[in-house]
C-alpha positions in Angstrom: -14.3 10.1 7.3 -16.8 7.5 6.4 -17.6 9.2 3.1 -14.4 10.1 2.3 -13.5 6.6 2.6 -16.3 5.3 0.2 -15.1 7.3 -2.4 -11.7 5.6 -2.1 -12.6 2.7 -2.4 -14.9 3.5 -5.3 -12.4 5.0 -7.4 -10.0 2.2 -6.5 -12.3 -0.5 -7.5 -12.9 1.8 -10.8 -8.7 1.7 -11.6 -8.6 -1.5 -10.5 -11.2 -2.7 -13.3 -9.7 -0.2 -15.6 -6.3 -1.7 -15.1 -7.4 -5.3 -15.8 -8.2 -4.4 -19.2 -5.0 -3.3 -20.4 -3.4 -5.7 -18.1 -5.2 -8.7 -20.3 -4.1 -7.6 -23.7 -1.1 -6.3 -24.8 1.0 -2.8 -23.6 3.1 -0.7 -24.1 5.9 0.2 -21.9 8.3 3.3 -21.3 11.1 4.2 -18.8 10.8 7.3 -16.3 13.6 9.9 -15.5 13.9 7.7 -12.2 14.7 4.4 -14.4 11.3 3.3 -13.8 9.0 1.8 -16.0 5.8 3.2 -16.8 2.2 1.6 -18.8 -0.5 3.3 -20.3 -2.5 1.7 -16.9 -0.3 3.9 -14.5 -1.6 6.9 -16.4 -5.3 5.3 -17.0 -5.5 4.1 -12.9 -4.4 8.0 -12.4 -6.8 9.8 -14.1 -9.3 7.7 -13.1 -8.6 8.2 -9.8 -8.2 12.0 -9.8 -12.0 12.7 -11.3 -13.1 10.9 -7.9 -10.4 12.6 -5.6 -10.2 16.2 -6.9 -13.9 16.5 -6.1 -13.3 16.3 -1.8 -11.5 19.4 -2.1 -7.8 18.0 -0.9 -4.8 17.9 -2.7 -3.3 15.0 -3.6 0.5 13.5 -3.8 0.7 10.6 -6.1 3.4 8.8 -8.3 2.0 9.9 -11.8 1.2 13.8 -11.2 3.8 16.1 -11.1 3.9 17.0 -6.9 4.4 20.7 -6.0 6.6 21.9 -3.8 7.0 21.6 0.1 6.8 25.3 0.4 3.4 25.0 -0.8 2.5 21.5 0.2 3.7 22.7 3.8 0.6 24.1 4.8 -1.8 21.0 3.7 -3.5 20.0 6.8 -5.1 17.1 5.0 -4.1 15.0 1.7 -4.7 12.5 -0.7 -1.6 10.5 -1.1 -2.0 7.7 -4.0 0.1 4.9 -6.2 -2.4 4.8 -9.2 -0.7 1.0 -10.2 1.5 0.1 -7.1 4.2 -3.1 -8.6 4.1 -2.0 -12.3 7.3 -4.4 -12.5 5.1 -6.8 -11.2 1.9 -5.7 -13.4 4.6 -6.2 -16.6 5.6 -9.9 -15.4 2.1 -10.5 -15.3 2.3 -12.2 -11.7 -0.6 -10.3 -10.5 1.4 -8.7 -7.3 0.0 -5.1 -8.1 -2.2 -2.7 -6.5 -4.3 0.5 -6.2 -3.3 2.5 -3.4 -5.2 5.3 -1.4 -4.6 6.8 1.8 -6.1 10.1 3.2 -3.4 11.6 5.3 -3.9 14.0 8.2 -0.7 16.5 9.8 1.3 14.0 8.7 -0.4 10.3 9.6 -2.2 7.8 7.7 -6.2 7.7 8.6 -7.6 6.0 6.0 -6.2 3.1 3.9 -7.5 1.7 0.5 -5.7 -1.2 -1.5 -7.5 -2.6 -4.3 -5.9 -6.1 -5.5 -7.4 -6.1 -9.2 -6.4 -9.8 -10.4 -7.9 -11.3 -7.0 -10.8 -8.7 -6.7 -9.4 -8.8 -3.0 -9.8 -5.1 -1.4 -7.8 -4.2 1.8 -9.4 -0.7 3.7 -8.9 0.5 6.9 -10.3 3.7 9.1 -7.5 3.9 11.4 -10.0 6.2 14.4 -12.0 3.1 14.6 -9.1 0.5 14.8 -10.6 -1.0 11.9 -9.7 -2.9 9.0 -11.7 -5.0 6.2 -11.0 -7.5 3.7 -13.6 -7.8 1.0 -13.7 -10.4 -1.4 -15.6 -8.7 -4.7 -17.9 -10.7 -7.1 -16.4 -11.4 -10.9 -17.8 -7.5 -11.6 -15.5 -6.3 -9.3 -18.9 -5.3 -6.9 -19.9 -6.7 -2.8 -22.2 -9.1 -2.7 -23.4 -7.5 0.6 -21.8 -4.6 1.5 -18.4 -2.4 3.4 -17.6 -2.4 6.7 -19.0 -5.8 7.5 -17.7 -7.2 10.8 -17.5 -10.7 9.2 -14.7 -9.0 6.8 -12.7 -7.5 10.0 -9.2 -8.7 9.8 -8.2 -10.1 12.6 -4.1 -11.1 13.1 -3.6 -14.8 13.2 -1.5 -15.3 16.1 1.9 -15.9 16.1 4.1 -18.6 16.8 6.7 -17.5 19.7 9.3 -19.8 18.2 9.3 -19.5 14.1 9.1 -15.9 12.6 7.7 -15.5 8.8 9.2 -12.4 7.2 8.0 -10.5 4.2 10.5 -9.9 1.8 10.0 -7.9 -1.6 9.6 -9.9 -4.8 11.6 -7.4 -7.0 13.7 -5.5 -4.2 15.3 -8.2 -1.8 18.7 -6.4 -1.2 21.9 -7.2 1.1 20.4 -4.7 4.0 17.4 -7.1 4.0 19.2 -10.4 4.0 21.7 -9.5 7.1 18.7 -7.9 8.6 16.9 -12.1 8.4 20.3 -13.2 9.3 20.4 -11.7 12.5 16.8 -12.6 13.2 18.3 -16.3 13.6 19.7 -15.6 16.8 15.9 -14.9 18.3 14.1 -18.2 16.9 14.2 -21.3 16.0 13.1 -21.2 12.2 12.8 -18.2 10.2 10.2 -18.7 6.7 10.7 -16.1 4.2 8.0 -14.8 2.1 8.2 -13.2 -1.6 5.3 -10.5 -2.0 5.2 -7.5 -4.8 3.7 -3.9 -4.1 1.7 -2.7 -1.1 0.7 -7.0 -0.7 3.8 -6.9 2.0 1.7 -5.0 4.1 -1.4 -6.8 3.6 0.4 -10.0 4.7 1.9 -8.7 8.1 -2.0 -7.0 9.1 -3.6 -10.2 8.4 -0.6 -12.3 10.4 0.1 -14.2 7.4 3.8 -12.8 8.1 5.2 -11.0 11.5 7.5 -8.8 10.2 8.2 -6.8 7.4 11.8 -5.1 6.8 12.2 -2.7 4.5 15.6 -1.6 3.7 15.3 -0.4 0.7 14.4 3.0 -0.9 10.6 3.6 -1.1 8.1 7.0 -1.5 5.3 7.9 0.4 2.7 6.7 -2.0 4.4 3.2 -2.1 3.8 2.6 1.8 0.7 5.3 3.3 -2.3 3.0 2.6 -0.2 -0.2 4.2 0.4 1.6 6.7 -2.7 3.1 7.6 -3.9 -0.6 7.4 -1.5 -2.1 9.2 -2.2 0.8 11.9 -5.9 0.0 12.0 -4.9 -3.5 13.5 -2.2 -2.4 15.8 0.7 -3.1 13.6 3.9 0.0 14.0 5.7 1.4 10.6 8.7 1.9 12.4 11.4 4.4 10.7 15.2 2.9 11.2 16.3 6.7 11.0 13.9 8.5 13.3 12.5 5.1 15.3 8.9 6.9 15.0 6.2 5.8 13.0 7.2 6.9 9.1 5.7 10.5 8.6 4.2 11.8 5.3 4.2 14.9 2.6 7.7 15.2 4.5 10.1 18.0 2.1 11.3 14.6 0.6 8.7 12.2 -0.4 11.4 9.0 -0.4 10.6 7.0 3.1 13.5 6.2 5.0 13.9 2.5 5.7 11.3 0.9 7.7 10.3 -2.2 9.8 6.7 -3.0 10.3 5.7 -5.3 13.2 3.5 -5.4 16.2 
């Protein structure tokens, strides 16, 4: 797992700096079937990320390659699943809110977590067997200083405080689902502080206790949320679907998640 791992975060560091350049100059931009708007560093991230993924020998599931069908993708014991530029609304207001995301899946669950912050060179990776997760600051050429898996990089969850709750909204997606759902949370404490975050950062936030909760009650695919999660599992957090209360399952028949709550 180790290895597999590795390579993850290689090729995410590799999109990452790959990203950066087309982020800092200008780009063009086009709109998907879905509405969706798409940059030339979706498609550069993916490639990029494919010559270092195709190579283990498992298939992946990612936003920019055309996914095959469940009959076929039924039978994958083990997958890649990947967001190549994860907040390209984000990435095109240039608030540096985006993200690489890998996550190696097994029958079904998250094991391995990579998110690659390119703008704060901040890199988020978890092996979920080990309980483990890292945060890893990287130098200005996007490389450690020392090296992965240090125990001085292990995130550890700031504890909460019983009384206020800090919720982790989405920058671009904050809806009338969510807002009731923070409403509601008035009736259990005192003070309630809201927090905007873009892409796959949401999760980032809740596994470091920077935020407790995060609500998500709004349409998202597997590629958005399976290197959060695995994350957010490595530290004992729960990706709780609101349809199914079990943790959110991936390369279901339909890649859209249902709506989801991630807390301890």
């Amino acid at each position: 797992m180790n290895n597999y791992l590795r390579i993850a975060l290689k090729s995410a560091v590799e999109a990452g700096k790959e990203i950066l350049k087309i982020y800092e100059n200008e780009f063009e931009i086009s709109i998907k079937e879905d509405k969706s708007p798409l940059t030339e560093a979706d498609i550069a991230s993916s490639d990029i990320i494919n010559s270092y993924l195709k190579p283990t020998g498992f298939h992946i599931i990612s936003e920019e390659i055309r996914n095959l069908e469940f009959d076929i993708r039924k039978d994958w014991k083990t997958c890649w699943i990947v967001d190549p530029l994860d907040g390209t609304k984000e990435f095109i207001k240039r608030n540096g809110e985006f993200t690489v995301n890998i996550a190696l899946v097994e029958n079904g669950i998250p094991k391995m977590g990579v998110i690659y912050v390119p703008v704060t060179r901040e890199l988020y990776y978890a092996d979920v067997s080990k309980g483990k997760a890292y945060k890893t600051l990287l130098n200005n050429a996007h490389e450690t200083d020392g090296s992965y898996f240090n125990d001085n990089d292990l995130i550890t969850p700031i504890e909460d405080d019983k009384e206020m709750i800090k919720v982790v909204g989405s920058r671009s997606h904050m809806n009338k689902d969510t807002l009731k759902f923070i409403e509601e949370l008035k009736n259990e404490y005192r003070g309630i502080d809201i927090v905007s975050k873009g892409s796959s950062l949401k999760f980032c936030l809740v596994a470091e206790g920077k935020a407790d909760i995060y609500p998500r009650l709004a349409p998202t695919m597997e590629w958005d949320t399976a290197a959060g999660h695995a994350i957010c599992s490595a530290v004992g957090l729960t990706v709780i679907s609101k349809e199914t209360n079990k943790e959110l399952a991936y390369n279901k028949k339909d890649l859209l998640n249902s709506h989801f709550i991630v807390k301890k």
